[in-house]
DSSP file (Angstrom, degrees, kcal/mol; ACC not computed):
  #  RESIDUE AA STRUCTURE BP1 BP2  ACC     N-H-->O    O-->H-N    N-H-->O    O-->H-N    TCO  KAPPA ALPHA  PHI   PSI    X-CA   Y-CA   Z-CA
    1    1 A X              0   0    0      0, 0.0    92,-2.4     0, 0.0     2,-0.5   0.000 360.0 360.0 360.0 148.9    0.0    0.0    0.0
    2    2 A X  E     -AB  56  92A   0     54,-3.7    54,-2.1    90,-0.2     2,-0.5  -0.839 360.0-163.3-132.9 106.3    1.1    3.5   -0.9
    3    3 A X  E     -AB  55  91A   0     88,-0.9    88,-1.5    -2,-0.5     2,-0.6  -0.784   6.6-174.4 -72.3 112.0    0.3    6.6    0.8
    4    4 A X  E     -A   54   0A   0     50,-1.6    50,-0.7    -2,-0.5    86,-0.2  -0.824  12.1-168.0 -96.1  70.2    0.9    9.7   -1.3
    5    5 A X  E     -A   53   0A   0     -2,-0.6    84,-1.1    48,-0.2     2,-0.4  -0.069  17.7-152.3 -87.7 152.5    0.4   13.1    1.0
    6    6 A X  E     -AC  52  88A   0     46,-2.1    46,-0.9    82,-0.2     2,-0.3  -0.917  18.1-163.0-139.1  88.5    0.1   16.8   -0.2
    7    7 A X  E     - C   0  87A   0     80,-0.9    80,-2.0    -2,-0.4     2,-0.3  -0.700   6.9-152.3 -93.4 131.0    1.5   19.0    2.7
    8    8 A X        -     0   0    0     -2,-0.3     2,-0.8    78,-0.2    42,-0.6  -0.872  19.7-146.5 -95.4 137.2    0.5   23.0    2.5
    9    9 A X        -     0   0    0     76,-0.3    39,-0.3    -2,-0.3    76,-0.1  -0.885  13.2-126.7-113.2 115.9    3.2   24.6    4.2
   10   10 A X        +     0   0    0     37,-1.4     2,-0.2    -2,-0.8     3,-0.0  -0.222  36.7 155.2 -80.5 163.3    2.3   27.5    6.0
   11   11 A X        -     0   0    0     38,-0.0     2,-0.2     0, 0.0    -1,-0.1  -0.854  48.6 -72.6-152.9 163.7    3.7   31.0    5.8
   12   12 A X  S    S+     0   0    0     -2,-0.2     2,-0.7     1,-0.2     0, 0.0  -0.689 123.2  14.5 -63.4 132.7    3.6   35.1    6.1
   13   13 A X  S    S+     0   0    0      1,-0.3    -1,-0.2    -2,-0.2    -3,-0.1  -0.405 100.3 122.4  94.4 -47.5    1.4   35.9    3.1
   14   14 A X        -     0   0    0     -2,-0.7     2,-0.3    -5,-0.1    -1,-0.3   0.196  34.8-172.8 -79.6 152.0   -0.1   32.5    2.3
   15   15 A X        +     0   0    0      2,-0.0    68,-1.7    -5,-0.0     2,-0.4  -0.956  13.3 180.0-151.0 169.7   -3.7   31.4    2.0
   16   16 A X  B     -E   82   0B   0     -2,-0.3     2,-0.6    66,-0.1    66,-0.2  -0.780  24.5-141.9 175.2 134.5   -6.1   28.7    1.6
   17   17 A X     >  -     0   0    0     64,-1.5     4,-0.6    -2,-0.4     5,-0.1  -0.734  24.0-178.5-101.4 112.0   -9.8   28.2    1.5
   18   18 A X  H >> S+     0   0    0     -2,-0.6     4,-5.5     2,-0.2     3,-1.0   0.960  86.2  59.1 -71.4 -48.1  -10.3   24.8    3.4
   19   19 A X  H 3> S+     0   0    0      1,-0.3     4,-1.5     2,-0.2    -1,-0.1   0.689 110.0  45.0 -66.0 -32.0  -13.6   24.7    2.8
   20   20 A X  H 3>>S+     0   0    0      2,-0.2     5,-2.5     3,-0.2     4,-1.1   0.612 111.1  51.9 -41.1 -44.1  -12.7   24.8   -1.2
   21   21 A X  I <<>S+     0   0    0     -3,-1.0     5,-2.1    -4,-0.6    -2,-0.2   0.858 113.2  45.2-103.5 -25.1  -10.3   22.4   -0.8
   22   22 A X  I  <>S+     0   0    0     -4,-5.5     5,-0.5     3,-0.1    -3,-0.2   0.989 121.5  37.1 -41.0 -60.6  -13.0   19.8    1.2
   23   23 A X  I  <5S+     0   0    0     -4,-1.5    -3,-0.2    -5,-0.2    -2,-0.2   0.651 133.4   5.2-105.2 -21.9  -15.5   20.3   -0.9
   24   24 A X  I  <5S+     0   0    0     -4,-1.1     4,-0.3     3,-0.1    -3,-0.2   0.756 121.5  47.9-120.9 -41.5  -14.5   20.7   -4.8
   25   25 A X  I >><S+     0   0    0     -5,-2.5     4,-1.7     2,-0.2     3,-0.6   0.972 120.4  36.3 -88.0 -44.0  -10.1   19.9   -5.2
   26   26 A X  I 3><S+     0   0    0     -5,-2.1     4,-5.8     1,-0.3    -1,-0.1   0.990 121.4  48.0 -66.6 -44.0   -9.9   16.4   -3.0
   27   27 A X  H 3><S+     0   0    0     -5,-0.5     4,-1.3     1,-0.2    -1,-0.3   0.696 114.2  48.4 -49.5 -24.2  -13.6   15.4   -4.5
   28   28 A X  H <> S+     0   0    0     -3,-0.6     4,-1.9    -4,-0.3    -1,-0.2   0.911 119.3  36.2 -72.4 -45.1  -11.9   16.4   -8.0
   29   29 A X  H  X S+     0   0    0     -4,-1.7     4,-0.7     2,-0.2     6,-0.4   0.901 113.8  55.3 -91.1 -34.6   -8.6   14.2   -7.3
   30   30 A X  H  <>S+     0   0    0     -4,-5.8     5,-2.1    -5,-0.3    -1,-0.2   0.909 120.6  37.1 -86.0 -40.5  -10.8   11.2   -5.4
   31   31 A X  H  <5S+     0   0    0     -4,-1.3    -1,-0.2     1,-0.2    -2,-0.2   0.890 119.8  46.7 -48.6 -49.4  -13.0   11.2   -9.2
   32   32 A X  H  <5S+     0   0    0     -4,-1.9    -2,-0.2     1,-0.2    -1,-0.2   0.656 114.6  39.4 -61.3 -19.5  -10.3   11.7  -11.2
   33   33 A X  T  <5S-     0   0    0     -4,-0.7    -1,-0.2    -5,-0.2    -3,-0.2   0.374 104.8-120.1-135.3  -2.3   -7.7    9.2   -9.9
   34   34 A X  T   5 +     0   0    0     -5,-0.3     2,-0.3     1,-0.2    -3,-0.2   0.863  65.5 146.4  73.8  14.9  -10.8    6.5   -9.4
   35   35 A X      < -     0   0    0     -5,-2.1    -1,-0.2    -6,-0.4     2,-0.1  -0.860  44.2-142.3 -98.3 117.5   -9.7    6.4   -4.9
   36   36 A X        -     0   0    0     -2,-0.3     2,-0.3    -5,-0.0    -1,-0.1   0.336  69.5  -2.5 -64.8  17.4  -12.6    6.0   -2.4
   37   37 A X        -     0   0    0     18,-0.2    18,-0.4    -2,-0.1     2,-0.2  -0.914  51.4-166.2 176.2 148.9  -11.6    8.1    0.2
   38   38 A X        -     0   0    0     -2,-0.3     2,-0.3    16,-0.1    16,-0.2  -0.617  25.5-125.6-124.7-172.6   -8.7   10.5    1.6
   39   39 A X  E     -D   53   0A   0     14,-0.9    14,-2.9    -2,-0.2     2,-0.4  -0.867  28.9-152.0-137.8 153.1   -8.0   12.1    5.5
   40   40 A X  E     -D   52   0A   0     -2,-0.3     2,-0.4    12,-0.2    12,-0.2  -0.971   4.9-152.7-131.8 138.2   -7.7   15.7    5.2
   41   41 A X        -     0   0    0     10,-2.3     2,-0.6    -2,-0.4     8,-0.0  -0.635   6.2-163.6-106.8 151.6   -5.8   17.5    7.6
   42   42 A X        -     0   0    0     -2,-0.4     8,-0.2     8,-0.1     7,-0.1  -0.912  40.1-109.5-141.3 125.9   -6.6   21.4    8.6
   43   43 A X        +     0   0    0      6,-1.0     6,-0.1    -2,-0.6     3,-0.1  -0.201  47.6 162.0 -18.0 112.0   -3.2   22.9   10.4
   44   44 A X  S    S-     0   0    0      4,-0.1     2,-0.6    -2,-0.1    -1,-0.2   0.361  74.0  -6.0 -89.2 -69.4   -3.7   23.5   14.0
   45   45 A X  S    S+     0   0    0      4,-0.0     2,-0.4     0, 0.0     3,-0.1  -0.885 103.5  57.2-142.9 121.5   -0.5   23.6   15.2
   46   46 A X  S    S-     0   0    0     -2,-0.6    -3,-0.0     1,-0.1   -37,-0.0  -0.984  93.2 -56.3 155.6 177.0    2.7   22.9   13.0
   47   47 A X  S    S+     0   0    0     -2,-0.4   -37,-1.4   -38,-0.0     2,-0.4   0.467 110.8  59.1-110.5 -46.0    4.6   23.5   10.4
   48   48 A X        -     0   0    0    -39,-0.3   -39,-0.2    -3,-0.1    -4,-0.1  -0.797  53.5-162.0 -99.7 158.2    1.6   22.9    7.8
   49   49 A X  S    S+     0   0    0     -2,-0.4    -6,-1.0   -41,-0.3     2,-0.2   0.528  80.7   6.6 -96.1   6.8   -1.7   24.5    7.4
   50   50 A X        +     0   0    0    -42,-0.6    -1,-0.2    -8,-0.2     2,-0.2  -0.592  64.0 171.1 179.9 122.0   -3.4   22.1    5.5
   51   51 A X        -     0   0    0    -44,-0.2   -10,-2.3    -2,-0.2     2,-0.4  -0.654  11.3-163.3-138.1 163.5   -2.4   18.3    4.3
   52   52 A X  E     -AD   6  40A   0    -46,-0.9   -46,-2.1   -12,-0.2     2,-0.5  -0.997   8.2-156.0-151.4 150.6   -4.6   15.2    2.4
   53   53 A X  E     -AD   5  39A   0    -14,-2.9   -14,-0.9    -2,-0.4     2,-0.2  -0.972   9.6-168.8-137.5 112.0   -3.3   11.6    2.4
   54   54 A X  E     -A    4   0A   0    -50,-0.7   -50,-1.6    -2,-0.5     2,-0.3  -0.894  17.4-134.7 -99.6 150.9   -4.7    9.3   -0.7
   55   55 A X  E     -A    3   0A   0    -18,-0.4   -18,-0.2   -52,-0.3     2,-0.2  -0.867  18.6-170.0-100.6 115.3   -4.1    5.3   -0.5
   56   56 A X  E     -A    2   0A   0    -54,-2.1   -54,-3.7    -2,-0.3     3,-0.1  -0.674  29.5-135.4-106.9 167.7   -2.9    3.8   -3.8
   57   57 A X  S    S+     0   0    0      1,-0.3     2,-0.3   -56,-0.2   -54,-0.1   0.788  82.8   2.4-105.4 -31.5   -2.9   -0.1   -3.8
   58   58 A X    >>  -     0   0    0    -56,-0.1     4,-1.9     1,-0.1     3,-1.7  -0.989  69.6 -99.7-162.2 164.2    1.1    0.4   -5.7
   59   59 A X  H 3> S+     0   0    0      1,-0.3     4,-2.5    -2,-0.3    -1,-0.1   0.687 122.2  50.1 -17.4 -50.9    4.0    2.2   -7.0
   60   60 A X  H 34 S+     0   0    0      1,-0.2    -1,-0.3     2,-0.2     4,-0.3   0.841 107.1  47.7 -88.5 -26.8    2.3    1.7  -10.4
   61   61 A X  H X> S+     0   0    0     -3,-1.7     4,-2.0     1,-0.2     3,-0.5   0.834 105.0  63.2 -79.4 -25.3   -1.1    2.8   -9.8
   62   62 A X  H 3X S+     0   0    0     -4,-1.9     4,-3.1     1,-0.2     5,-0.3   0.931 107.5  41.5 -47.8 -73.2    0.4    5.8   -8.3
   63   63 A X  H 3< S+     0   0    0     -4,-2.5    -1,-0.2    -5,-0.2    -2,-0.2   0.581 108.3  60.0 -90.2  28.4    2.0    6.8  -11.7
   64   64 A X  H <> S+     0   0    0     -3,-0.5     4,-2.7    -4,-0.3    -2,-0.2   0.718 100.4  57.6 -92.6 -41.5   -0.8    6.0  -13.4
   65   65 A X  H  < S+     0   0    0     -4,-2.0     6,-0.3     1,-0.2    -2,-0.2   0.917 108.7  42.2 -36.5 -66.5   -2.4    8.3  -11.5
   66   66 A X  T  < S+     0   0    0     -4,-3.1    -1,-0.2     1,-0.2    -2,-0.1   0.458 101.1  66.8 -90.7  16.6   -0.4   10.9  -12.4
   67   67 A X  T  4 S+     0   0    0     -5,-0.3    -2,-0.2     3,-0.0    -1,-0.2   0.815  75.6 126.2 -85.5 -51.9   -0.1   10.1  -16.1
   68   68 A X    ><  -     0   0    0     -4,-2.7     3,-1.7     1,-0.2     4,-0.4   0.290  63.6-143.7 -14.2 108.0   -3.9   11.0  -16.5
   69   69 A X  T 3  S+     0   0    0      1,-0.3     3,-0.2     2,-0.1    -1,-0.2   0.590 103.7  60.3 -78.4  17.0   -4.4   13.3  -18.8
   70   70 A X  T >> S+     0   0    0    -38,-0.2     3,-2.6     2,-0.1     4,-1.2   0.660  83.8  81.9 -88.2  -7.3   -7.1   14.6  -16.4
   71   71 A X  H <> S+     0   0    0     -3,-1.7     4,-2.1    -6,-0.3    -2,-0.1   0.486  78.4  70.7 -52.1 -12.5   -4.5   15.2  -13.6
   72   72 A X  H 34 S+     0   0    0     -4,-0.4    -1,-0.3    -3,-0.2    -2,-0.1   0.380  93.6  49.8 -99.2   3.2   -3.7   18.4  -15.3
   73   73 A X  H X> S+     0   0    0     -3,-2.6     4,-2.6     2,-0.1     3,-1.4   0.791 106.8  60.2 -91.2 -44.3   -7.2   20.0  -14.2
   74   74 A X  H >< S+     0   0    0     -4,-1.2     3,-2.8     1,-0.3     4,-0.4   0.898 116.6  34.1 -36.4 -83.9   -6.2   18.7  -10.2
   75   75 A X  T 3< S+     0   0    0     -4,-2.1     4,-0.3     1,-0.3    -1,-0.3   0.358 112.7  54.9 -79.7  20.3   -3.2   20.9  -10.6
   76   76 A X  T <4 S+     0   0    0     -3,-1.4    -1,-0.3    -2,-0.3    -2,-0.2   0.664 108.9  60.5 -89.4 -55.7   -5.1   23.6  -12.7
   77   77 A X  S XX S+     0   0    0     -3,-2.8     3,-2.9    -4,-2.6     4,-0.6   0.736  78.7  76.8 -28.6 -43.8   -7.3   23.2   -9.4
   78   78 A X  H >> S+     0   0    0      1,-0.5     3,-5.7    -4,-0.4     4,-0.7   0.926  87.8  70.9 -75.1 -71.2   -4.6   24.3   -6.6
   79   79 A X  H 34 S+     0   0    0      1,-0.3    -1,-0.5    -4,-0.3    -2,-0.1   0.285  84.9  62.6   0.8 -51.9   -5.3   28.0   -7.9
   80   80 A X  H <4 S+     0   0    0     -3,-2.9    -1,-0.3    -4,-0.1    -2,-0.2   0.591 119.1  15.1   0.0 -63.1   -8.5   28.2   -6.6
   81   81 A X  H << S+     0   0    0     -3,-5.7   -64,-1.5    -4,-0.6     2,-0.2   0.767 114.7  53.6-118.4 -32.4   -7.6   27.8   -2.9
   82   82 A X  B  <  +E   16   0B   0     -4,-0.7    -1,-0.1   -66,-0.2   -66,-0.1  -0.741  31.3 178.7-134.1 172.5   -4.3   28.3   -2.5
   83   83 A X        +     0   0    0    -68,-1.7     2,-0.3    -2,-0.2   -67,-0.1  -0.084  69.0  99.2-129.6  46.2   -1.2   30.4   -3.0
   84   84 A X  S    S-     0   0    0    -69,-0.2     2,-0.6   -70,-0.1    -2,-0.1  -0.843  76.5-125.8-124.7 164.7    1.1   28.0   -1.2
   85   85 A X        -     0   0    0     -2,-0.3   -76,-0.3   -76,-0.1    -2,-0.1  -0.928  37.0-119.2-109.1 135.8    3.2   25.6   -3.4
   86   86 A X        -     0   0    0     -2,-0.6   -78,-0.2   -78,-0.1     2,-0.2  -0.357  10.6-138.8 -67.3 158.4    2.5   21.9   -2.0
   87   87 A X  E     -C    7   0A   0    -80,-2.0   -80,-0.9     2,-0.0     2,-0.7  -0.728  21.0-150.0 -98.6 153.6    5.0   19.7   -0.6
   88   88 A X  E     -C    6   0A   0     -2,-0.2     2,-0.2   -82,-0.2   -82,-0.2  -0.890  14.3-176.6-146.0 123.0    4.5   16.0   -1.9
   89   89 A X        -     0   0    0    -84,-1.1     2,-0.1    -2,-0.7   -82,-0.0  -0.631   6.3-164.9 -88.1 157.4    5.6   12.8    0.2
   90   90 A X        +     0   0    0     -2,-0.2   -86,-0.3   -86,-0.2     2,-0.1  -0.525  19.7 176.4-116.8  74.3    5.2    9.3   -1.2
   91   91 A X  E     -B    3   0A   0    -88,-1.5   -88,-0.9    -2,-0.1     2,-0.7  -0.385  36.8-133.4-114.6 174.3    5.4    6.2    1.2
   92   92 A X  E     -B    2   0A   0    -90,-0.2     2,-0.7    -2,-0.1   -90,-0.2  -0.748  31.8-133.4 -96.1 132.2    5.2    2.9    1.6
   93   93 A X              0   0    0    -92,-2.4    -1,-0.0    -2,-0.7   -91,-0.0  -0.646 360.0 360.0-102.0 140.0    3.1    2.0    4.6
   94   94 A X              0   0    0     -2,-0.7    -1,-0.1     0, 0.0    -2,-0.0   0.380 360.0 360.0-101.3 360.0    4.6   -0.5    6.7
């Protein structure tokens, strides 16, 4: 199993509509990339203000994912809510 996470990092000047990014960009990626479900983080206290973890089944479905030629509306998306550039982990879960 492969977790893939999208960390917002927060900053002086940065913004970001959670309520945007609930309700239309994860529901865009969760259609788009064919995954039933994410956890969505909203920043309390930390380093990020806002982070999403999707479960791919492997390594290859993962860059299948992002081979989609709809993958280019997701990051088309980010615009929308934010003005932060994401950070992007990829792990294996153990």
């Amino acid at each position: 199993m492969i977790r893939m996470s999208v960390f917002y990092p927060s900053g002086e000047g940065s913004t970001f509509d959670h309520d945007y990014y609930r309700d239309k960009h994860v529901p865009l990626c969760l259609s788009t990339w064919g995954l039933d479900g994410a956890e969505i983080d909203k920043g309390v206290d930390g380093p990020y203000v806002a982070a999403v973890h999707f479960r791919f089944d492997s390594p290859q479905a993962v860059q299948a994912a992002m081979g989609n030629p709809d993958t280019a509306k997701i990051l088309a998306d980010v615009a929308n809510y934010t003005n932060i550039a994401p950070v992007i982990q990829t792990s294996e879960i153990v």
